[in-house]
C-alpha positions as CSV (number, residue, x, y, z in Angstrom):
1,X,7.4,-12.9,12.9
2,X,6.2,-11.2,9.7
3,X,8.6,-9.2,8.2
4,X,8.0,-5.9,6.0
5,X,11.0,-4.6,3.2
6,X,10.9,-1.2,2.1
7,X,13.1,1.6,0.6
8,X,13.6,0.0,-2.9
9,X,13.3,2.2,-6.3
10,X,15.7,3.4,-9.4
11,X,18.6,5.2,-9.3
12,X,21.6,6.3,-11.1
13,X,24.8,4.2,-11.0
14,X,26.9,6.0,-7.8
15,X,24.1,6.6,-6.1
16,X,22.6,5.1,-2.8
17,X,19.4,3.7,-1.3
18,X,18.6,2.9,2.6
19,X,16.4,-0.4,2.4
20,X,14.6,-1.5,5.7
21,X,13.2,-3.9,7.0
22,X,10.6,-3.9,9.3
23,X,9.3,-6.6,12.1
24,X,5.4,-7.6,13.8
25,X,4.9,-10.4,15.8
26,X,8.1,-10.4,17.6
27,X,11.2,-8.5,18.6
28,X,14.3,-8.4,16.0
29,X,16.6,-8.7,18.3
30,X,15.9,-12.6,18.7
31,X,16.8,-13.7,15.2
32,X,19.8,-13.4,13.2
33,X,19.2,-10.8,10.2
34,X,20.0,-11.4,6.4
35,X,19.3,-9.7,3.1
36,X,19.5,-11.7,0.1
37,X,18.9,-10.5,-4.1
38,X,17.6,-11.9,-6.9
39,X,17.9,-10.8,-10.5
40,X,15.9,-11.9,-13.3
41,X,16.7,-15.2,-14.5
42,X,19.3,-15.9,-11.6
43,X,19.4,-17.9,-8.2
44,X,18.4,-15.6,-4.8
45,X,22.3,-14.9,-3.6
46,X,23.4,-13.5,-0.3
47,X,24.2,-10.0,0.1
48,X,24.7,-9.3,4.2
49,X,24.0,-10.6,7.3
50,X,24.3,-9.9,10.9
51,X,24.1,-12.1,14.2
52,X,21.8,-11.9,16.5
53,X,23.6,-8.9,18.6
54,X,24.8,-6.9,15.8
55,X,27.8,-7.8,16.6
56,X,28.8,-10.1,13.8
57,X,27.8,-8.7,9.8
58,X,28.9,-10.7,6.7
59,X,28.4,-9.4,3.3
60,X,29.2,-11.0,-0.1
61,X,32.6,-10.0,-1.8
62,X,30.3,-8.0,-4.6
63,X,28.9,-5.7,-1.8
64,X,31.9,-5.7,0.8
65,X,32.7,-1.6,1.2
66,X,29.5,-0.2,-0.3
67,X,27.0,-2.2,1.5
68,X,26.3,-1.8,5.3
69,X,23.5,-3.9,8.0
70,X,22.6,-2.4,11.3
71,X,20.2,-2.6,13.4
72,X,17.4,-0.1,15.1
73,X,16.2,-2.6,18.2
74,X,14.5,0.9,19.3
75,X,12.1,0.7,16.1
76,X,11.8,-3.3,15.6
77,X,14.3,-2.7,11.9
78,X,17.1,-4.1,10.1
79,X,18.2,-1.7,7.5
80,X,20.4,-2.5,4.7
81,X,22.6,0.8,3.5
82,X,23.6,0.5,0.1
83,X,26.2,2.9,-1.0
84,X,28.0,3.3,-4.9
85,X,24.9,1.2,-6.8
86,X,26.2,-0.8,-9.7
87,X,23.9,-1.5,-12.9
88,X,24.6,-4.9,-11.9
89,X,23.1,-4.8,-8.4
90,X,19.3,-4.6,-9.9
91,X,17.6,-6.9,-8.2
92,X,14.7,-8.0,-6.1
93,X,15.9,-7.8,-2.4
94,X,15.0,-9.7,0.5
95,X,15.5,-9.5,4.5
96,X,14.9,-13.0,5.9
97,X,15.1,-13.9,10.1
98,X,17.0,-17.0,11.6
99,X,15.7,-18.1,15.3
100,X,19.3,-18.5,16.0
101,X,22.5,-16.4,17.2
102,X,24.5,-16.9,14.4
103,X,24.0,-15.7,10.7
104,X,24.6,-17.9,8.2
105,X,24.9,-16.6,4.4
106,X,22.9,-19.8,2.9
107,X,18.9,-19.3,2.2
108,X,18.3,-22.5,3.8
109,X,17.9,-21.9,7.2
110,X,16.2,-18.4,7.5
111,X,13.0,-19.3,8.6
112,X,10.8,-16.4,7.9
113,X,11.2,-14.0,4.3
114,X,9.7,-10.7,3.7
115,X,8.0,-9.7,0.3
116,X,10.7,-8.1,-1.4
117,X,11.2,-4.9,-3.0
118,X,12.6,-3.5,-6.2
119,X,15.9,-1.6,-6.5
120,X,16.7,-0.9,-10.4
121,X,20.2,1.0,-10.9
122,X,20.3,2.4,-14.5
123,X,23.7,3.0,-16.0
């Protein structure tokens, strides 16, 4: 599967940004979904995750409330909702796939990462 992110740019602290990611190759709905960050100088970190069905989401303590996954089986996307942006939430954002049921909130073990795309919050 190759997978497509989207939706990134700047805006002001408080404000939001729909990131999605889209899917060739194969059908979404056979992998677990995750979206992960990284900010300049720092380790790629977890941010959400959802199982297979939907039906399970995880989402790191610095996102919990503001940040929501779903899935649109209908047009092959996971999107990532992000709600009340933080200065500190600048970062480099990723989707990545997992051939697998469960999501796990680890890098290792997603199998297939998209490009990445920018979301800058200024202050």
């Amino acid at each position: 599967v190759q997978l497509q992110a989207s939706g990134g740019g700047l805006v002001q602290a408080g404000g939001s940004l729909r990131l999605s990611c889209a899917a060739s190759g194969d059908t979404l709905s056979n992998y677990a979904m995750g979206w992960f960050r990284q900010a300049p100088g720092k380790e790629r970190e977890f941010v959400a995750a959802s199982s297979r069905s939907g039906g399970s989401t995880y989402y790191a303590d610095s996102v919990k409330g503001r940040f929501t996954i779903s899935r649109d089986n209908a047009k092959n996307t996971v999107v990532l909702q992000m709600n009340g942006l933080k200065p500190e939430d600048t970062a480099v954002y990723y989707c990545a796939a997992r051939r697998s049921v469960m999501a796990i909130t680890t890098t290792r073990g997603y199998d297939y990462w998209g490009q990445g795309t920018l979301v800058t919050v200024s202050s």
